[in-house]
C-alpha positions in Angstrom: -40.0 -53.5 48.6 -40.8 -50.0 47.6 -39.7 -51.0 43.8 -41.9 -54.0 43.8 -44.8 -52.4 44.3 -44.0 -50.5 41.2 -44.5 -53.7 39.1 -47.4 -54.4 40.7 -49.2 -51.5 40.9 -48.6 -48.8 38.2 -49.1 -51.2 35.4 -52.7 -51.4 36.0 -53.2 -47.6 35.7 -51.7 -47.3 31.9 -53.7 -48.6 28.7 -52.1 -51.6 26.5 -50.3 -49.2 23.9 -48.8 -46.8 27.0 -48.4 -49.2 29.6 -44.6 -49.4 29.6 -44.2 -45.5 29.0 -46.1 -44.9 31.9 -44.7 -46.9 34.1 -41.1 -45.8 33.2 -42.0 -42.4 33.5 -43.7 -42.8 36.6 -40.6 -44.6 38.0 -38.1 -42.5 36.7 -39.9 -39.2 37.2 -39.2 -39.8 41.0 -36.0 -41.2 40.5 -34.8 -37.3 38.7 -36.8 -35.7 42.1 -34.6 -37.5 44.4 -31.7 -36.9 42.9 -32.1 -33.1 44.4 -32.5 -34.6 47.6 -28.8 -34.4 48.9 -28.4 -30.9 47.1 -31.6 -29.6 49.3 -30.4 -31.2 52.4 -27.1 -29.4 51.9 -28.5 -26.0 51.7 -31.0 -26.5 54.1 -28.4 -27.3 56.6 -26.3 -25.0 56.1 -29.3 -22.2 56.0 -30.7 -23.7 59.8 -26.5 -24.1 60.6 -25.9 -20.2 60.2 -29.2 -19.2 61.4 -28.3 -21.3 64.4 -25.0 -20.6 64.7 -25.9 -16.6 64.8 -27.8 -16.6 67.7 -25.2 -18.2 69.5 -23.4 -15.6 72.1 -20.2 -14.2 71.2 -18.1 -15.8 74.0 -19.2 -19.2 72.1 -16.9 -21.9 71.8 -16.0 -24.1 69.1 -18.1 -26.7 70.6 -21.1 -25.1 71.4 -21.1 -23.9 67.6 -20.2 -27.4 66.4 -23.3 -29.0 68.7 -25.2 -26.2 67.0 -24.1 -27.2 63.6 -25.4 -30.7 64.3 -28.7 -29.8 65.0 -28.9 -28.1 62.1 -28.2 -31.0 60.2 -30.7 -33.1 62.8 -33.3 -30.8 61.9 -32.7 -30.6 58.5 -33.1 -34.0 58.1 -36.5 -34.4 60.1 -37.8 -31.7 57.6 -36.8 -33.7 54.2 -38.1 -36.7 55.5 -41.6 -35.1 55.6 -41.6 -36.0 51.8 -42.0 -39.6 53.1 -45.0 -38.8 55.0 -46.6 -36.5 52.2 -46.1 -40.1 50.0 -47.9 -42.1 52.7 -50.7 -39.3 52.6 -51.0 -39.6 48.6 -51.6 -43.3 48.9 -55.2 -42.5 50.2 -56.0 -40.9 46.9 -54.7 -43.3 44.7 -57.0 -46.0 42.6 -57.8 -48.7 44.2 -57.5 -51.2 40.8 -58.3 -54.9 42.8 -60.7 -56.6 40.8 -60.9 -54.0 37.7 -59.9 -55.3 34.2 -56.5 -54.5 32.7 -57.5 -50.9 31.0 -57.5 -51.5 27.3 -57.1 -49.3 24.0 
């Protein structure tokens, strides 16, 4: 669903001549920014991971660092999924383009 509103709505922001430049950038512009996506989760966990697994008593087992580890990962997940909600947030600032011509050259 998330592509089909692609087709629908970036066309109308691009003139004739740039119209399917646009759109393929705007597409593939995100599709190269969520490609770091796994990378970033990765080191985010493993960043909250250690800092969790530090504070963690000595006399810790291999459990108690392993649950730790977990909600690392739990945490860093919550955090990268903020992008989703800073894209629901940008969609109050887009054009509204309903019943505006085509833009022409």
């Amino acid at each position: 669903s998330l592509f089909a509103g692609f087709a629908i709505y970036l066309p109308e922001l691009f003139p004739t001549r740039l119209r399917s430049t646009g759109v393929s950038f705007c597409y593939n512009v995100g599709r190269f920014i969520a490609a770091s996506g796994p990378l970033t989760l990765g080191q985010l966990q493993a960043y909250l991971g250690n800092k969790a697994v530090s504070v963690l008593p000595a006399t810790a087992d291999a459990a108690a660092k392993a649950a730790a580890q977990l909600e690392a990962f739990r945490n860093a997940a919550c955090y990268i999924s903020g992008v989703f909600l800073l894209g629901l947030v940008a969609l109050f600032f887009l054009p509204e383009t309903k019943d505006r011509p085509m833009p022409e050259d």
